[in-house]
C-alpha positions in Angstrom: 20.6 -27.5 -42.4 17.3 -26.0 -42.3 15.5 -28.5 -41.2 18.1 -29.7 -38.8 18.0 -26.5 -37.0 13.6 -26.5 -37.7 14.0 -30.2 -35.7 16.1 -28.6 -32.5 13.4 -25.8 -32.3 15.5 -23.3 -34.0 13.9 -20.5 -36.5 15.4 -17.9 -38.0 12.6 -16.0 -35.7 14.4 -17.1 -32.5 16.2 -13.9 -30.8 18.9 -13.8 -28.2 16.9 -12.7 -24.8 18.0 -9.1 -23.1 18.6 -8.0 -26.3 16.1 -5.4 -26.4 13.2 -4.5 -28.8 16.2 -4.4 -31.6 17.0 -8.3 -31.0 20.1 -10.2 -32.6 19.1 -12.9 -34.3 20.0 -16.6 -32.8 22.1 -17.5 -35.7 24.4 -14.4 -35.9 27.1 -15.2 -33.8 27.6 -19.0 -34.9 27.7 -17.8 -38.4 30.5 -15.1 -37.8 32.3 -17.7 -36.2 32.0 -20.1 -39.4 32.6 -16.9 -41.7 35.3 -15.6 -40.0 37.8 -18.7 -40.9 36.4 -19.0 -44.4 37.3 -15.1 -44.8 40.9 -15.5 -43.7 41.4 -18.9 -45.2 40.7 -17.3 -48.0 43.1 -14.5 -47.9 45.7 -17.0 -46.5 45.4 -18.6 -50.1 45.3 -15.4 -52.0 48.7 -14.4 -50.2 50.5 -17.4 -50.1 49.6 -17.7 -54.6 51.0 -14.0 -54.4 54.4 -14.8 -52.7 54.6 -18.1 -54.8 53.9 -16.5 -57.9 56.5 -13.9 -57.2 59.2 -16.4 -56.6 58.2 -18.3 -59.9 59.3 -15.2 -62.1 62.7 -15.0 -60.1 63.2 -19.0 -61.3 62.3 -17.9 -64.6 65.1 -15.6 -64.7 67.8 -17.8 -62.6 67.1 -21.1 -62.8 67.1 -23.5 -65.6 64.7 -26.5 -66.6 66.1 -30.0 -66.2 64.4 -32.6 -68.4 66.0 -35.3 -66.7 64.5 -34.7 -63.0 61.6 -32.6 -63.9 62.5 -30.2 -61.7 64.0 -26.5 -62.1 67.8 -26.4 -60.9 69.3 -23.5 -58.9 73.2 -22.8 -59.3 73.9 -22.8 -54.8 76.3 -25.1 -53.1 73.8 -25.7 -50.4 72.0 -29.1 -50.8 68.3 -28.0 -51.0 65.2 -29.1 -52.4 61.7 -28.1 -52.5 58.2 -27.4 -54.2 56.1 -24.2 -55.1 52.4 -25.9 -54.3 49.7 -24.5 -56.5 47.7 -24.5 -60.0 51.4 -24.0 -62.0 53.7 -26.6 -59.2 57.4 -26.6 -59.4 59.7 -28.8 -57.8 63.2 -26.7 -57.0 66.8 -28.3 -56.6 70.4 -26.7 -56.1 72.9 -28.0 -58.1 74.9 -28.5 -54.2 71.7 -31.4 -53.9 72.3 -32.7 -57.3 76.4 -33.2 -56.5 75.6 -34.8 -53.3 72.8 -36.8 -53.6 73.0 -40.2 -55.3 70.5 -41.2 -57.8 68.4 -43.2 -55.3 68.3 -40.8 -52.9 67.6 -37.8 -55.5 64.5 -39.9 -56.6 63.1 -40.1 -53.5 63.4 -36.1 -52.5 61.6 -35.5 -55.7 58.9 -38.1 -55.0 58.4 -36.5 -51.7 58.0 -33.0 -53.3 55.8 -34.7 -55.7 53.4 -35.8 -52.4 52.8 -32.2 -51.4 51.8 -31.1 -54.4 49.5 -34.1 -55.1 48.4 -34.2 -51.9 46.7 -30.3 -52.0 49.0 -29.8 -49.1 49.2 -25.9 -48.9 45.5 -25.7 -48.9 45.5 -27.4 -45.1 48.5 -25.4 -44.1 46.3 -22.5 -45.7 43.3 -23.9 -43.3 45.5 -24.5 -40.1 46.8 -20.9 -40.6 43.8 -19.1 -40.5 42.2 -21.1 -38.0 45.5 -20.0 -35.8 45.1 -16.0 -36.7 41.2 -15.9 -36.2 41.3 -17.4 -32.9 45.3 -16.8 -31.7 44.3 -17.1 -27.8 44.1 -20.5 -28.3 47.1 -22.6 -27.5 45.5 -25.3 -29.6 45.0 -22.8 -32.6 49.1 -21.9 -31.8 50.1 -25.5 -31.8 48.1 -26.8 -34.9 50.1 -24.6 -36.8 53.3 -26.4 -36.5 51.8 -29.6 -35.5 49.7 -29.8 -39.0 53.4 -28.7 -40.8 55.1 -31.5 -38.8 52.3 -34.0 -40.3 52.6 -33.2 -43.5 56.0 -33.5 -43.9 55.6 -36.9 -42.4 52.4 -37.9 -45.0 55.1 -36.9 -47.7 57.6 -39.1 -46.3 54.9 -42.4 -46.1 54.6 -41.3 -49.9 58.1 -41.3 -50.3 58.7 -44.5 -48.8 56.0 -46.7 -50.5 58.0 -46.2 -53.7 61.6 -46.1 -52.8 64.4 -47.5 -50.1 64.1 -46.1 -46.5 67.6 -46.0 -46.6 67.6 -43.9 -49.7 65.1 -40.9 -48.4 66.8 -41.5 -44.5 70.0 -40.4 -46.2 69.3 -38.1 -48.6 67.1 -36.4 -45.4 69.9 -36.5 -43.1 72.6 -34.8 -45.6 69.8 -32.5 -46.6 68.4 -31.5 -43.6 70.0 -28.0 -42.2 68.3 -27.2 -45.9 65.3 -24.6 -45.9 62.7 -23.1 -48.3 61.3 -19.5 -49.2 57.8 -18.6 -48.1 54.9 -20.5 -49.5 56.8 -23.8 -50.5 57.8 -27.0 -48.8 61.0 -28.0 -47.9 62.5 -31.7 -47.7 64.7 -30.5 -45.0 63.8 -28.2 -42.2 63.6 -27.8 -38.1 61.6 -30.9 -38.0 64.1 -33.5 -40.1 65.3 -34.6 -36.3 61.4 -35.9 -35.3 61.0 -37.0 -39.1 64.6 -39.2 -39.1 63.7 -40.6 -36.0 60.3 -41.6 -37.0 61.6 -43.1 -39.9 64.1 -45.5 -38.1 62.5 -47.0 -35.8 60.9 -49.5 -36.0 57.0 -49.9 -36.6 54.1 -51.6 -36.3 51.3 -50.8 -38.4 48.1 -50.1 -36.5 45.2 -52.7 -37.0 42.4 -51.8 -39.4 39.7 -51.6 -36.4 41.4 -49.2 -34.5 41.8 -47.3 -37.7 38.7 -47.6 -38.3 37.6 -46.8 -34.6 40.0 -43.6 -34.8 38.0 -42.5 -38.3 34.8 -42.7 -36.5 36.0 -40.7 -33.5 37.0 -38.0 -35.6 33.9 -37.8 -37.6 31.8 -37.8 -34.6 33.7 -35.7 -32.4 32.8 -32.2 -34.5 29.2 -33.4 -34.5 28.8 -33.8 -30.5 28.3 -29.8 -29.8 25.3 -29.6 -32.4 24.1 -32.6 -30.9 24.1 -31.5 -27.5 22.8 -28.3 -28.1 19.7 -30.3 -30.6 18.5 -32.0 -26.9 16.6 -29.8 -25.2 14.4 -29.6 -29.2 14.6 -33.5 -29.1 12.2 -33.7 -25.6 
């Protein structure tokens, strides 16, 4: 980084002009804007461990372990399933899920719960959260929120599906889905089952590997363009 900034005629020396004799360094204001994120992602992650760790102890005292499914098993009527993310996962059913839900379809719920904890999920939900409270004027920072949610529950569901019948998770899904889950865990049901059935039925083609590998590239090079830009004036 040194260097990179050394080769666009950047020192730490450089000062922001009309400053005064006092003078703010060049650097200051891109690093509070790096720092700022990193601050609140971080107390995203300390919160979110607190609530989950909080709702642990109330398992401990009213659920009980399940060998069979690997999972901890709430006494509710309501068909619900979902996972507490973290260093100590859980996956959480009701007993109404495990009276409704056939086999199948009970395999792959848990195999989607599985793909959010494997998958570090909660540490981009963490990310997109921050990134929307550090800079909530942005409609893009507001819609990332629930966008990133919305595509997560879909990664889970591609997860899902490599390993079981569509018509097992579509089901299970669509008798699960006016379920919901407590702070800090994910949910196979939700606002979004709607998008997520409807995904899931139609029909689709997978996308060729060169415009995968085209859309890869773009999104690599796309956060690199503004220190690029801003390197030209050094370059000549």
């Amino acid at each position: 980084m040194s260097g990179l900034l050394q080769f666009c005629g950047l020192t730490f020396d450089v000062r922001i002009p009309g400053t005064g004799p006092v003078g703010v360094p060049a650097l200051a204001v891109p690093a509070l804007v790096a720092l700022l994120p990193l601050a609140c992602f971080a107390r995203e992650l300390l919160r979110a461990r607190r609530v989950r760790a909080r709702h642990r102890g109330v398992l401990d005292m009213v659920g009980r372990r399940s060998a069979r499914w690997c999972a901890t098993v709430l006494d509710h009527d309501t068909p619900a399933a979902y996972c507490l993310p973290g260093r100590r996962p859980r996956i959480v059913v009701s007993a109404g899920a495990l009276r409704l839900l056939s086999p199948a379809q009970l395999e792959s719920v848990l195999e989607h719960e599985r793909a959010h904890i494997a998958g570090r999920h909660h540490l981009v939900l963490a990310a997109t959260e921050a990134f929307a409270r550090v800079f909530r004027w942005l409609p893009l920072a507001r819609e990332a929120r629930t966008q990133t949610a919305l595509l997560l529950e879909m990664a889970a569901d591609d997860r899902a599906l490599r390993r079981h019948p569509r018509e097992a998770l579509v089901s299970a899904l669509y008798a699960m889905a006016a379920g919901d889950a407590p702070g800090g865990a994910f949910s196979v049901g939700g606002p979004d089952a709607v998008v997520r059935l409807r995904r899931m039925l139609e029909a689709r083609r997978r996308p060729h590997p060169a415009l995968r590998g085209v859309a890869v590239a773009a999104a690599v090079a796309v956060p690199l363009l503004p220190p690029l830009l801003g390197c030209a004036p050094g370059m000549g």
